[in-house]
N, CA, C, O and CB atoms as a CASP TS submission, in Angstrom:
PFRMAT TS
TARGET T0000
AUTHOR 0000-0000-0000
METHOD Language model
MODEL 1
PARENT N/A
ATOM      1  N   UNK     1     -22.649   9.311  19.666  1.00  0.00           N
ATOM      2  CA  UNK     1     -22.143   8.235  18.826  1.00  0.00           C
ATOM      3  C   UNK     1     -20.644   8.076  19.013  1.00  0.00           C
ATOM      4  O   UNK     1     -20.087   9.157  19.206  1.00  0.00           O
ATOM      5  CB  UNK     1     -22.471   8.501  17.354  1.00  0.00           C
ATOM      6  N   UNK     2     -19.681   6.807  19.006  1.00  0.00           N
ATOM      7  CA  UNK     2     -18.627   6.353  18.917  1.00  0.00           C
ATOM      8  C   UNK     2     -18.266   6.915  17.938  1.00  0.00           C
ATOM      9  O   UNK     2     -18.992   6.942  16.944  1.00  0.00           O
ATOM     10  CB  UNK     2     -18.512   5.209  18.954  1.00  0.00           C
ATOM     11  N   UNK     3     -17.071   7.500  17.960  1.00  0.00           N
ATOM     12  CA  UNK     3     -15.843   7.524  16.891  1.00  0.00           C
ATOM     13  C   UNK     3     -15.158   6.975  16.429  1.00  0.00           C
ATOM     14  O   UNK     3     -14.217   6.605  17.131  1.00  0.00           O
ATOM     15  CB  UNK     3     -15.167   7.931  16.936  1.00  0.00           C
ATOM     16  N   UNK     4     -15.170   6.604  15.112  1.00  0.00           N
ATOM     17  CA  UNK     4     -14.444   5.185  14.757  1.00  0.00           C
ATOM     18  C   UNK     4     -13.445   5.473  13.862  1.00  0.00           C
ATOM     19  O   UNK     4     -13.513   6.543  13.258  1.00  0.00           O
ATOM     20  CB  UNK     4     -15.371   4.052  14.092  1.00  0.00           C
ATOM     21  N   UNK     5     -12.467   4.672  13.646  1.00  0.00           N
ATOM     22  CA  UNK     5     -11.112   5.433  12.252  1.00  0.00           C
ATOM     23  C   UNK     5     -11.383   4.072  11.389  1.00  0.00           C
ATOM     24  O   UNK     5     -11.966   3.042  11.728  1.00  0.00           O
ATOM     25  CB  UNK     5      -8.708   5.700  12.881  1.00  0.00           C
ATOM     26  N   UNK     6     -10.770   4.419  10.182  1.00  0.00           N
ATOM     27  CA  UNK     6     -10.428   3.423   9.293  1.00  0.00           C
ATOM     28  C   UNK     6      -9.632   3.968   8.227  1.00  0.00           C
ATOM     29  O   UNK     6      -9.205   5.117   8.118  1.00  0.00           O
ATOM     30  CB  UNK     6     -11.566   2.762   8.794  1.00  0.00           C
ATOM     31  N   UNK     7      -9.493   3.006   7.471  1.00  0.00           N
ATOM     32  CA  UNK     7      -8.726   3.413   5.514  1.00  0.00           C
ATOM     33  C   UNK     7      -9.603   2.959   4.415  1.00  0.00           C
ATOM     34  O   UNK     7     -10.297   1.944   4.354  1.00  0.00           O
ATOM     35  CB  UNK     7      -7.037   2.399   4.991  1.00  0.00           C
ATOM     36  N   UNK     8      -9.454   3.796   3.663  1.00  0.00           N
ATOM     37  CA  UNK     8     -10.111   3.617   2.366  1.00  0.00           C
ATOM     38  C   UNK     8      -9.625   2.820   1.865  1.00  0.00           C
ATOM     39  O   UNK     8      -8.423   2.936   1.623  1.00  0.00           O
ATOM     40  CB  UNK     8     -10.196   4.505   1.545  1.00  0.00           C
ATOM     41  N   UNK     9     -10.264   1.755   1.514  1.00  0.00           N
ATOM     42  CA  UNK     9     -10.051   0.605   0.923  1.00  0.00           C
ATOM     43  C   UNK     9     -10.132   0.378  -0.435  1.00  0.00           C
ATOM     44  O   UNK     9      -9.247  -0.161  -1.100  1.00  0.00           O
ATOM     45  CB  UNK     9     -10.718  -0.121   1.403  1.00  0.00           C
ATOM     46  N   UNK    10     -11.608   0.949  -1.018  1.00  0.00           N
ATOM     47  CA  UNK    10     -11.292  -0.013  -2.475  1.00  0.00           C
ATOM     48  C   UNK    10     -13.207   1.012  -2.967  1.00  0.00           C
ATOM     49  O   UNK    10     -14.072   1.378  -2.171  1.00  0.00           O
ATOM     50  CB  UNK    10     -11.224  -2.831  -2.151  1.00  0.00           C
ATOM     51  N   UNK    11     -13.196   1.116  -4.110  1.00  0.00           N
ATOM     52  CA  UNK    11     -14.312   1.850  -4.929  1.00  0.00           C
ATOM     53  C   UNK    11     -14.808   0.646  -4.842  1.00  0.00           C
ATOM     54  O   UNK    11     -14.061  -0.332  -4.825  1.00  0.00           O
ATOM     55  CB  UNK    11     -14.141   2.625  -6.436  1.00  0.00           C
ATOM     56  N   UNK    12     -16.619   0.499  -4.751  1.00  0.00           N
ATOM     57  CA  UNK    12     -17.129  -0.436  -4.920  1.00  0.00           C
ATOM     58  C   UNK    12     -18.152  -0.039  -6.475  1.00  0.00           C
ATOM     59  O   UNK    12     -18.873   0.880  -6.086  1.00  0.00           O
ATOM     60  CB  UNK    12     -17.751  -0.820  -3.501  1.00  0.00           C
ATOM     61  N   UNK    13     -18.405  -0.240  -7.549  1.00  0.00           N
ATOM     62  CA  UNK    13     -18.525   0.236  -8.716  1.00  0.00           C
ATOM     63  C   UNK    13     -20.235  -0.032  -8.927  1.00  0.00           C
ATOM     64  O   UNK    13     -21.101   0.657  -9.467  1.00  0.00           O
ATOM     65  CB  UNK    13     -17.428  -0.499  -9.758  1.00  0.00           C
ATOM     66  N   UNK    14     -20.281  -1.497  -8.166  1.00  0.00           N
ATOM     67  CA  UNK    14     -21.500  -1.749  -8.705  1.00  0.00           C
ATOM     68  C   UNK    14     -22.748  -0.545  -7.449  1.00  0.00           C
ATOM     69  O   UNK    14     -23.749   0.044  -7.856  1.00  0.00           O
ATOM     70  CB  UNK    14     -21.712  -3.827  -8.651  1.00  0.00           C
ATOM     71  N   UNK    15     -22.219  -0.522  -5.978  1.00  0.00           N
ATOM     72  CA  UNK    15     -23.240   0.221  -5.172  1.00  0.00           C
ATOM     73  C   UNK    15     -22.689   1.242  -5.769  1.00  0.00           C
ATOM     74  O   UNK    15     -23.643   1.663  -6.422  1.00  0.00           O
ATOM     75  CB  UNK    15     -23.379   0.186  -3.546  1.00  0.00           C
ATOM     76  N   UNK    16     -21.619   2.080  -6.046  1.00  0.00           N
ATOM     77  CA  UNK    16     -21.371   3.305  -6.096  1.00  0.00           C
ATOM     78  C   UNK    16     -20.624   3.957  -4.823  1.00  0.00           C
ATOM     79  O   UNK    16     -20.272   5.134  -4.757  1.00  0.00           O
ATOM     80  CB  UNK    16     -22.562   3.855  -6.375  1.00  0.00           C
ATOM     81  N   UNK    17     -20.436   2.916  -3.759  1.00  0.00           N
ATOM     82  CA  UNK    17     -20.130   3.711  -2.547  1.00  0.00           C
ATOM     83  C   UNK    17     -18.458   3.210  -2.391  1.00  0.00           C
ATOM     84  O   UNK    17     -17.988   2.223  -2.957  1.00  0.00           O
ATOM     85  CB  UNK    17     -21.286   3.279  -1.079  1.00  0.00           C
ATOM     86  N   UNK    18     -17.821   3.995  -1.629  1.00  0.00           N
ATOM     87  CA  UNK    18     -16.475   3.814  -1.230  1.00  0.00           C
ATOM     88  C   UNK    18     -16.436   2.811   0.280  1.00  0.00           C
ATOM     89  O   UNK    18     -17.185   2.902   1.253  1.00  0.00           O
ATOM     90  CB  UNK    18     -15.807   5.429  -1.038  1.00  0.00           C
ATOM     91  N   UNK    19     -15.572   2.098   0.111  1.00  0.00           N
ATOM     92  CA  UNK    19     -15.579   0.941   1.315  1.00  0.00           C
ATOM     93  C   UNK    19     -14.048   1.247   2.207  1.00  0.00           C
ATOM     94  O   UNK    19     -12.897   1.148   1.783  1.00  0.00           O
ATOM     95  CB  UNK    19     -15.593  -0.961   0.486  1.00  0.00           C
ATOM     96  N   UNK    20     -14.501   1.620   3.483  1.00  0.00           N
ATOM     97  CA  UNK    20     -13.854   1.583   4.776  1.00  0.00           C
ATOM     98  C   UNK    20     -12.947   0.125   5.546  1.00  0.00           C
ATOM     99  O   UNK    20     -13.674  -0.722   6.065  1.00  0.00           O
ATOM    100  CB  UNK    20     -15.060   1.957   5.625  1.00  0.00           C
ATOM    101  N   UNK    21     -12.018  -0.018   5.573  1.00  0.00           N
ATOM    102  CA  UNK    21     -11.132  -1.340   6.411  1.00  0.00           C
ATOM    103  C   UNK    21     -11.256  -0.595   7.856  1.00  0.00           C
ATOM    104  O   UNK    21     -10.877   0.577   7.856  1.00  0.00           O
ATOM    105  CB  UNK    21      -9.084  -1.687   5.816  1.00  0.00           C
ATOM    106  N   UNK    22     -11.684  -1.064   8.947  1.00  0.00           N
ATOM    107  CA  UNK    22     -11.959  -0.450  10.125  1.00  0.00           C
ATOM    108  C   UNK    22     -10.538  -1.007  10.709  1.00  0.00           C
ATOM    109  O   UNK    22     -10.040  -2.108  10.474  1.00  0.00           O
ATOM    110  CB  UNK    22     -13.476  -0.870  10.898  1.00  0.00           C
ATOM    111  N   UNK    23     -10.032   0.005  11.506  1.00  0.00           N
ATOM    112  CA  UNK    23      -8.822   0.006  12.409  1.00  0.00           C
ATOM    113  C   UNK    23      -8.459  -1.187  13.053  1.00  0.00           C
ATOM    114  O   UNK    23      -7.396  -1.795  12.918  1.00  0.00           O
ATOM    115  CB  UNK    23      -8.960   0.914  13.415  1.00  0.00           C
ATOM    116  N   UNK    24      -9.757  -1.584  14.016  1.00  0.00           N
ATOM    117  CA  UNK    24     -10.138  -2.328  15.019  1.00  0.00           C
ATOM    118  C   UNK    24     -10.953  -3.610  14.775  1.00  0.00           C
ATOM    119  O   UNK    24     -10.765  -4.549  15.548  1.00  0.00           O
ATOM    120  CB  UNK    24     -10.769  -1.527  15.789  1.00  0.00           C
ATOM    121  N   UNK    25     -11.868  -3.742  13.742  1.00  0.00           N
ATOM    122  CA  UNK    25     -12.826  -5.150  13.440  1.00  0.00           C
ATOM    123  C   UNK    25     -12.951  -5.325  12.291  1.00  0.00           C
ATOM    124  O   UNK    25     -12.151  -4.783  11.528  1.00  0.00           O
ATOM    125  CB  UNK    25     -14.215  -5.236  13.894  1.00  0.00           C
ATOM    126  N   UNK    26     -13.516  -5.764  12.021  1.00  0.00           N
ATOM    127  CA  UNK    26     -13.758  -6.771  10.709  1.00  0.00           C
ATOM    128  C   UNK    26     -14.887  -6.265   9.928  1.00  0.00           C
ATOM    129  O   UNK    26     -15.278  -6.890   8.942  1.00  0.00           O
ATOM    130  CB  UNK    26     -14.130  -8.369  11.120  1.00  0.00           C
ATOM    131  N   UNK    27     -15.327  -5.392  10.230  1.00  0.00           N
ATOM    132  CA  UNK    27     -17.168  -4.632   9.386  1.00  0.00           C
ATOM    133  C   UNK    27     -16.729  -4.247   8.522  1.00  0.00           C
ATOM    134  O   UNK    27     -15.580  -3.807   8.497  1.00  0.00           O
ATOM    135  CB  UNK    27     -18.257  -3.266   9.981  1.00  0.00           C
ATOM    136  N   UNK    28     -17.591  -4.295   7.427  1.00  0.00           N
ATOM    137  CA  UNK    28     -17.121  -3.520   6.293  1.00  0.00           C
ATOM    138  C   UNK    28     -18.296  -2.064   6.564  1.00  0.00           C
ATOM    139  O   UNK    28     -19.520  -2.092   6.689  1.00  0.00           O
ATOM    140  CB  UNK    28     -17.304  -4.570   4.573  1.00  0.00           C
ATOM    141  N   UNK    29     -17.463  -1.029   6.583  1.00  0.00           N
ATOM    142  CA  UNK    29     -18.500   0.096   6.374  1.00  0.00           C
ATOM    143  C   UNK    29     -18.416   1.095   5.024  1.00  0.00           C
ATOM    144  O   UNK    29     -17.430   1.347   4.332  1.00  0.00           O
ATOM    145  CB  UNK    29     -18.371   1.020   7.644  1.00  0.00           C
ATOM    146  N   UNK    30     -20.018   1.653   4.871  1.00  0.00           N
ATOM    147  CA  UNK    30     -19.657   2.036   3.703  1.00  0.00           C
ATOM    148  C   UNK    30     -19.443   3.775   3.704  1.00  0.00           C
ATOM    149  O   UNK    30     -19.345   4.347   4.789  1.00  0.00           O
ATOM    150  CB  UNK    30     -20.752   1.461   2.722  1.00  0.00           C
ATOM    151  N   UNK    31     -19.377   4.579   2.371  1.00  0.00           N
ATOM    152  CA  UNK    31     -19.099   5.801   2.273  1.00  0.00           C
ATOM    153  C   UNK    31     -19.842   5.669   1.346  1.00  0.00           C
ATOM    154  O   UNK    31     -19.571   4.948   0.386  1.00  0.00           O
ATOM    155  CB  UNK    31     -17.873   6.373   2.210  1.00  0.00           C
ATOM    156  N   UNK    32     -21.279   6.567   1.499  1.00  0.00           N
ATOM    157  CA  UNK    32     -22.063   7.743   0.191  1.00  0.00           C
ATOM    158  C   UNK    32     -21.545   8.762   0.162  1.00  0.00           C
ATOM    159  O   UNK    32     -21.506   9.626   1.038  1.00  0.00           O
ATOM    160  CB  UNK    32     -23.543   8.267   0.284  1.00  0.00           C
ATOM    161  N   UNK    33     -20.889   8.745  -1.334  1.00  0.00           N
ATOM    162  CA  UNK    33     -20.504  10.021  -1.587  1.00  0.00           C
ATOM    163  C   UNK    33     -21.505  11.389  -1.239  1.00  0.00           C
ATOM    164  O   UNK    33     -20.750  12.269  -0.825  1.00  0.00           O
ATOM    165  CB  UNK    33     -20.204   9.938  -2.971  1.00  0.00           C
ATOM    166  N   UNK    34     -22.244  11.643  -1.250  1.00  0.00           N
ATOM    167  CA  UNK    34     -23.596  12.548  -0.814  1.00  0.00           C
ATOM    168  C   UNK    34     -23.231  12.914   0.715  1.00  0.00           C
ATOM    169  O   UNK    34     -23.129  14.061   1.149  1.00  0.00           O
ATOM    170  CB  UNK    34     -25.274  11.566  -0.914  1.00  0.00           C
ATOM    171  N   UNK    35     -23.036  11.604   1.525  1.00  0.00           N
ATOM    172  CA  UNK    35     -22.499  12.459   3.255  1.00  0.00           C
ATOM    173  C   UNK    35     -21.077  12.790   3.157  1.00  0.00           C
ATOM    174  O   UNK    35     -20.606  13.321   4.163  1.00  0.00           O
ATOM    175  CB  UNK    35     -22.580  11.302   4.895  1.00  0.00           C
ATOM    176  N   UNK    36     -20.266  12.591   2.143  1.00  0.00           N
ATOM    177  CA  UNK    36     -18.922  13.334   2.132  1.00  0.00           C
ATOM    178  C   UNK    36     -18.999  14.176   1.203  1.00  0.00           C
ATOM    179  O   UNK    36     -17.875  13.997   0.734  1.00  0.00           O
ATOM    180  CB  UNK    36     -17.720  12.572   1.934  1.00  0.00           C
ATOM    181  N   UNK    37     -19.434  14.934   0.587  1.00  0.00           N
ATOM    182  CA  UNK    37     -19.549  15.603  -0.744  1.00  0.00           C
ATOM    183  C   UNK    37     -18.106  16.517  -0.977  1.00  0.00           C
ATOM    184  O   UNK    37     -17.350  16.543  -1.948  1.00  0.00           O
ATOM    185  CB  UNK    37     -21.013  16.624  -0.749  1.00  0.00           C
ATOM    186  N   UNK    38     -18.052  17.261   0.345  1.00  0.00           N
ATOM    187  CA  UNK    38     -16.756  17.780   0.586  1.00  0.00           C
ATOM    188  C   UNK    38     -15.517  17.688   0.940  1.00  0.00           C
ATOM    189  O   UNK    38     -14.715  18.598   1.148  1.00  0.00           O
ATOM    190  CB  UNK    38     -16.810  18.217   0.975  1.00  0.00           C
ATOM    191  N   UNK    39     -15.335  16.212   1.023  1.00  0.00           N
ATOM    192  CA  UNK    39     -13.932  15.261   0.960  1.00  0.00           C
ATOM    193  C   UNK    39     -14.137  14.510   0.200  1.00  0.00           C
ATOM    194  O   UNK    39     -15.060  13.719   0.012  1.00  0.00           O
ATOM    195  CB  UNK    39     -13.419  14.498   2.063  1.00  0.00           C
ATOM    196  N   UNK    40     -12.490  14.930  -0.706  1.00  0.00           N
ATOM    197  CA  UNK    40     -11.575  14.114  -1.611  1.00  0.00           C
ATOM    198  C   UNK    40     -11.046  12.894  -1.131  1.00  0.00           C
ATOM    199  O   UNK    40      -9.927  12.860  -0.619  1.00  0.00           O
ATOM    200  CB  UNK    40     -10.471  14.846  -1.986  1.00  0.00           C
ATOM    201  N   UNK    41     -11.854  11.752  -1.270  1.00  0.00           N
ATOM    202  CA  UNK    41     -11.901  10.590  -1.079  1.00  0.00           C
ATOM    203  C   UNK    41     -10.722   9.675  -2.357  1.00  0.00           C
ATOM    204  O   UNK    41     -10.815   9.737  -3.583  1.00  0.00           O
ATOM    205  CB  UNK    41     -13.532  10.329  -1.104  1.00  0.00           C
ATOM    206  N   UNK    42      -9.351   8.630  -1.276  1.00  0.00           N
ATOM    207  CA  UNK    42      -8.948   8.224  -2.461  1.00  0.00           C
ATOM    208  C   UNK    42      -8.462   6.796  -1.464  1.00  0.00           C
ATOM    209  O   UNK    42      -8.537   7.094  -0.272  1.00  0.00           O
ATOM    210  CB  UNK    42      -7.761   9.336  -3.454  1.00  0.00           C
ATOM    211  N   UNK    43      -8.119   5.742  -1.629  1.00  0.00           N
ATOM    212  CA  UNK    43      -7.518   4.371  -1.516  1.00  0.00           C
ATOM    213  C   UNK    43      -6.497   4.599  -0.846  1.00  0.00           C
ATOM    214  O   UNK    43      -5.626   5.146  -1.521  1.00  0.00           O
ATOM    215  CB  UNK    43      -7.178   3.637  -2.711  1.00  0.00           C
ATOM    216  N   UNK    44      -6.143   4.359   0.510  1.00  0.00           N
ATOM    217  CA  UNK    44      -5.702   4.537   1.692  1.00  0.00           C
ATOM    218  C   UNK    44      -5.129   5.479   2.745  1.00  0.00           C
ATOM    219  O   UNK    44      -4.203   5.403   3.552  1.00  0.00           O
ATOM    220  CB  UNK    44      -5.221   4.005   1.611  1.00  0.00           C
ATOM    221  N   UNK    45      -6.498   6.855   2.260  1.00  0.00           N
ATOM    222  CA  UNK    45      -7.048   7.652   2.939  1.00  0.00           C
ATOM    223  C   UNK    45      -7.393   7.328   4.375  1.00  0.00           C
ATOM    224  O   UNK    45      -8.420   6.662   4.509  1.00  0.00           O
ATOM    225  CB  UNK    45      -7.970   7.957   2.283  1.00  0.00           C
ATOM    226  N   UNK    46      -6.699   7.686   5.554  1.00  0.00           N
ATOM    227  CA  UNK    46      -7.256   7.623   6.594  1.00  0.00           C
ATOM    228  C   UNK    46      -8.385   8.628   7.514  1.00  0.00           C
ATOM    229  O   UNK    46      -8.097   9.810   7.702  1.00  0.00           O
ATOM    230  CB  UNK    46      -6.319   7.428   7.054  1.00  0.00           C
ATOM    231  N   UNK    47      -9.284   8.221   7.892  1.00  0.00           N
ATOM    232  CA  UNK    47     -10.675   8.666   8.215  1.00  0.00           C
ATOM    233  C   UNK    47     -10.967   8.343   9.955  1.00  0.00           C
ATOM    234  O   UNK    47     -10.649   7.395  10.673  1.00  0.00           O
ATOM    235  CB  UNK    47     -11.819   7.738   7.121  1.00  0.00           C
ATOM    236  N   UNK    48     -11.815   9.776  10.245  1.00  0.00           N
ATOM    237  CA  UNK    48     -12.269   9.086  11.219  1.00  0.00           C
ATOM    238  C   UNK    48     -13.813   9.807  11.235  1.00  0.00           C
ATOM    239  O   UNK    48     -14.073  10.940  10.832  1.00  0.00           O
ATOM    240  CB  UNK    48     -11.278   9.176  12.574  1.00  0.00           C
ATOM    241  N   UNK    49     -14.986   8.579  11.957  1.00  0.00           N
ATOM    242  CA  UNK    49     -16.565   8.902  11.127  1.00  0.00           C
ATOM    243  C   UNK    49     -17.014   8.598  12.309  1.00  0.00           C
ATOM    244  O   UNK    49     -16.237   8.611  13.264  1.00  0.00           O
ATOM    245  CB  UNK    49     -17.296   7.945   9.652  1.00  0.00           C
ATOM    246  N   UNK    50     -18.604   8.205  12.495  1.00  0.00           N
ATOM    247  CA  UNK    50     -19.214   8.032  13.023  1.00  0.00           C
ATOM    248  C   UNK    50     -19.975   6.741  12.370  1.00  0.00           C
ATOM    249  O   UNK    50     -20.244   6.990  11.195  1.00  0.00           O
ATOM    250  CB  UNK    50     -19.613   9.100  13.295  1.00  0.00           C
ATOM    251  N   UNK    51     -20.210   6.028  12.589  1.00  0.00           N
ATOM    252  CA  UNK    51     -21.200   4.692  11.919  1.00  0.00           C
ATOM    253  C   UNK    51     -22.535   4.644  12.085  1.00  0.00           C
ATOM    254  O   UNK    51     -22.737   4.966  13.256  1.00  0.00           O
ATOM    255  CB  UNK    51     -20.892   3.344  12.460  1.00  0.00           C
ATOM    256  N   UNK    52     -23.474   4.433  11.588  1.00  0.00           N
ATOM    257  CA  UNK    52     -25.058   4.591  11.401  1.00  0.00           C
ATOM    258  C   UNK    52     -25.444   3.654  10.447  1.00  0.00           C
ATOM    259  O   UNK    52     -25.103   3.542   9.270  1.00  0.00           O
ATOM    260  CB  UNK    52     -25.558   6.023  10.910  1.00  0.00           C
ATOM    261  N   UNK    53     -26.225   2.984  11.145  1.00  0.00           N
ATOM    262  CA  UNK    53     -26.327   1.602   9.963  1.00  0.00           C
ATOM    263  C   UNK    53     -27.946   1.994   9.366  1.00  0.00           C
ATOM    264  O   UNK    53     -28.807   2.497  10.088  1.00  0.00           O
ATOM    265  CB  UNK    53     -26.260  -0.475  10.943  1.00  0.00           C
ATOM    266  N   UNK    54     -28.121   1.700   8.107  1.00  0.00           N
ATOM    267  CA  UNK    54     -29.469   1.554   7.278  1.00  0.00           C
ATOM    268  C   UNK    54     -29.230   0.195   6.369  1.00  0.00           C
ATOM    269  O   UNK    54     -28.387  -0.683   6.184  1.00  0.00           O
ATOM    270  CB  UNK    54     -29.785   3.036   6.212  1.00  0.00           C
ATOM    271  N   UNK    55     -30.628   0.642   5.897  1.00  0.00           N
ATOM    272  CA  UNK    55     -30.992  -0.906   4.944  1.00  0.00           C
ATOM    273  C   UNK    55     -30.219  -1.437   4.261  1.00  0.00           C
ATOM    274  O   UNK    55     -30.411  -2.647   4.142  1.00  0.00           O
ATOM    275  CB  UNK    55     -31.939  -0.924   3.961  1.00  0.00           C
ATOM    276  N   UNK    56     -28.850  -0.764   3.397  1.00  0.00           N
ATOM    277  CA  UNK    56     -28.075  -1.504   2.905  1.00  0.00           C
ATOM    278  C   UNK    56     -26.752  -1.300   3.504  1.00  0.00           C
ATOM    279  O   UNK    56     -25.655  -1.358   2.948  1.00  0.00           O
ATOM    280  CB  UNK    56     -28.151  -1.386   1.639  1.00  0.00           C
ATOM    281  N   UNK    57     -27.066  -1.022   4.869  1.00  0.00           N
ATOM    282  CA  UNK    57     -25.500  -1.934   5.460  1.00  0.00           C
ATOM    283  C   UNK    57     -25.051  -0.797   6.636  1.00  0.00           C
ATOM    284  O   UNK    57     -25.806  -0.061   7.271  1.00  0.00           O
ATOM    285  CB  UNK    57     -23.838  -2.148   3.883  1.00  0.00           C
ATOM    286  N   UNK    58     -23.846  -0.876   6.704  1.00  0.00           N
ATOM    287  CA  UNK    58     -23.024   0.073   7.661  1.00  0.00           C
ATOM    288  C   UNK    58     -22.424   1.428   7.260  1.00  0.00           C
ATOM    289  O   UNK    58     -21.316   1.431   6.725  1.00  0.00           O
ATOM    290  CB  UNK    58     -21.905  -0.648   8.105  1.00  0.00           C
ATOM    291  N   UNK    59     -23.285   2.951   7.551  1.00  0.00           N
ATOM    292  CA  UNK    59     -22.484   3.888   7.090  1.00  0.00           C
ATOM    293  C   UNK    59     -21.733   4.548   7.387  1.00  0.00           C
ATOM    294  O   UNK    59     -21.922   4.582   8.602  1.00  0.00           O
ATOM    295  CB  UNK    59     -22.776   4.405   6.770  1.00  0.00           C
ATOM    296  N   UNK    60     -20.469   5.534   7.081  1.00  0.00           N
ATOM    297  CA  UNK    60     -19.717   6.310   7.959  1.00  0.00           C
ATOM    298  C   UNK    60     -20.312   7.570   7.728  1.00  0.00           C
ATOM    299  O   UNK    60     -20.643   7.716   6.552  1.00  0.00           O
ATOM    300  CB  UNK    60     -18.219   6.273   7.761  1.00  0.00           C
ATOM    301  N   UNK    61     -20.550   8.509   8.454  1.00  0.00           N
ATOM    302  CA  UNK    61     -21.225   9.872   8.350  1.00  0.00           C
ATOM    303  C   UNK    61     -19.870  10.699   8.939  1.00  0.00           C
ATOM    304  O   UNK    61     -19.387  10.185   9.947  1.00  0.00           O
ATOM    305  CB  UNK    61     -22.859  10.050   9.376  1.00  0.00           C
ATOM    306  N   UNK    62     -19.078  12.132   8.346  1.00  0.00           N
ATOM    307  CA  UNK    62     -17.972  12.357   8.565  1.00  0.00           C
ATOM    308  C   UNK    62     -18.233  13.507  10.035  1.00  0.00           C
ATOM    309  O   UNK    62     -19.072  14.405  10.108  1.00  0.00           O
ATOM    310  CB  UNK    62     -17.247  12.843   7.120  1.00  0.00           C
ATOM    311  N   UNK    63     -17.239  13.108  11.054  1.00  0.00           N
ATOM    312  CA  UNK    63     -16.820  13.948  12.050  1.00  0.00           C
ATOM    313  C   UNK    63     -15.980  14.969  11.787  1.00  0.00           C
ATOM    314  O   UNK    63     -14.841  14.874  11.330  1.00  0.00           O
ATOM    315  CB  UNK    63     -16.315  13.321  12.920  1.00  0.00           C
ATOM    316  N   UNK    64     -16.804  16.344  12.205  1.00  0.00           N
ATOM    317  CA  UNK    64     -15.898  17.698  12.029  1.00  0.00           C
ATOM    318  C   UNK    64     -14.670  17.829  12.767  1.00  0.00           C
ATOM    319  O   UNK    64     -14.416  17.572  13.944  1.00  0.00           O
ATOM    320  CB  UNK    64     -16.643  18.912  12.430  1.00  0.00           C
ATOM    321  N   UNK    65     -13.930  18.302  11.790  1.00  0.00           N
ATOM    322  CA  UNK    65     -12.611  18.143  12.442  1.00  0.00           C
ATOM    323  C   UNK    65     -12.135  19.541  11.786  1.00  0.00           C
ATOM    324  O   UNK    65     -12.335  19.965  10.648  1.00  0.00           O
ATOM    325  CB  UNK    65     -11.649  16.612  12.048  1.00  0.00           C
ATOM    326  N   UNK    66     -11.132  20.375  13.354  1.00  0.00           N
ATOM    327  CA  UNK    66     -10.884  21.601  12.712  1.00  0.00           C
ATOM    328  C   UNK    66      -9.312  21.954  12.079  1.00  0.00           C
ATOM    329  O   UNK    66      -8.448  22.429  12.815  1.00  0.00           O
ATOM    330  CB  UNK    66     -11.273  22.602  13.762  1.00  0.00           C
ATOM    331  N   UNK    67      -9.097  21.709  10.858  1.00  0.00           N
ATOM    332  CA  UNK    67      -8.108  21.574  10.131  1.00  0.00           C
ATOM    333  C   UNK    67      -8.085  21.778   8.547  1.00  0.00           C
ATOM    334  O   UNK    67      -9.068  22.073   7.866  1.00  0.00           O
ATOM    335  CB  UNK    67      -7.769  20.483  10.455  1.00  0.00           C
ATOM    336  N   UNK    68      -6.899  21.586   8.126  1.00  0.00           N
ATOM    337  CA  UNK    68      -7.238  21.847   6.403  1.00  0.00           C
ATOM    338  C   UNK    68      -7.839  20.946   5.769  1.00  0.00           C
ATOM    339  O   UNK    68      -8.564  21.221   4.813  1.00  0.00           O
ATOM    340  CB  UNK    68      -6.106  22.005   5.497  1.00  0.00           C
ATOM    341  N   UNK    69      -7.560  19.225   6.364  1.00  0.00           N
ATOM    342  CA  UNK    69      -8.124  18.557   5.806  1.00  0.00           C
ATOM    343  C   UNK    69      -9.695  18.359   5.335  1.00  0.00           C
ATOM    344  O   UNK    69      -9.930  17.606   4.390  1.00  0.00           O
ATOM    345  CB  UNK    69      -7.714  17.928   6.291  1.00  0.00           C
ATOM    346  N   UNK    70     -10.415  18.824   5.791  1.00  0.00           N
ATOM    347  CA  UNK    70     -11.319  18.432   5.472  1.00  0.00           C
ATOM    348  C   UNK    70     -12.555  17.910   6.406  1.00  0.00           C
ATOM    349  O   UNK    70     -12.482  18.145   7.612  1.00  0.00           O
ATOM    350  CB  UNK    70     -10.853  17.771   4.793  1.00  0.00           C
ATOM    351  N   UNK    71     -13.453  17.354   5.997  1.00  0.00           N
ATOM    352  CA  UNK    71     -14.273  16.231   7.728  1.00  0.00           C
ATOM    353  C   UNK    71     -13.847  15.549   7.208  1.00  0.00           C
ATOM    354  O   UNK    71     -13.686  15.326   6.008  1.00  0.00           O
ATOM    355  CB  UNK    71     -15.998  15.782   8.387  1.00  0.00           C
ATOM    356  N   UNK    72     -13.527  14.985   8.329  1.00  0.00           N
ATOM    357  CA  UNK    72     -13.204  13.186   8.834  1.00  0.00           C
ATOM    358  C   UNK    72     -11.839  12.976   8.274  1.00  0.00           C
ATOM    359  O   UNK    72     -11.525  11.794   8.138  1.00  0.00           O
ATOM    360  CB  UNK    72     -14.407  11.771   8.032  1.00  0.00           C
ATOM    361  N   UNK    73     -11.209  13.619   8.020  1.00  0.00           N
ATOM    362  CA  UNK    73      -9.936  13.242   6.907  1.00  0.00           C
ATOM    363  C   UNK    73      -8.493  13.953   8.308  1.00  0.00           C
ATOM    364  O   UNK    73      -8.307  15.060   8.813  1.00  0.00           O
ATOM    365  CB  UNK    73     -10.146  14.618   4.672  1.00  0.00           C
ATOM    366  N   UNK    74      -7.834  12.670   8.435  1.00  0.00           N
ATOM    367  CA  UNK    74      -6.280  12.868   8.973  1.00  0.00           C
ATOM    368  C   UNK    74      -5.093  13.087   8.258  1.00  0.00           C
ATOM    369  O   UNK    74      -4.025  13.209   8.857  1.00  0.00           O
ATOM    370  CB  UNK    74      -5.887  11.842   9.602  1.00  0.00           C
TER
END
């Protein structure tokens, strides 16, 4: 799978999921808290994931990264 970056954009309240501004295009992708459980997710957090799309839309699933931060977290 491609490696993709983005920023945390904005809590979406009604899905529950956190929404991604991609580096490079225009997709909106999303964040279940459940595939990040272990990153502290906050509003212009930069990320870098993997994308996997299901029934309700575009997801980021987090790439291990060996550091303090966290997965997926720069």
């Amino acid at each position: 799978m491609k490696v993709a970056t983005g920023t945390v954009k904005s809590y979406d309240w009604v899905r529950g999921d956190w929404l991604i501004e991609l580096d490079d295009e225009a997709e909106e992708v999303f964040i279940n808290r459940k595939d990040w459980r272990c990153t502290a997710l906050s509003v212009g957090k930069q990320l870098r994931f993997q994308m996997v799309h299901r029934p309700k839309g575009i997801y980021a699933l987090p790439v291990r990264v060996h550091h303090r931060g966290g997965l997926g977290s720069e």
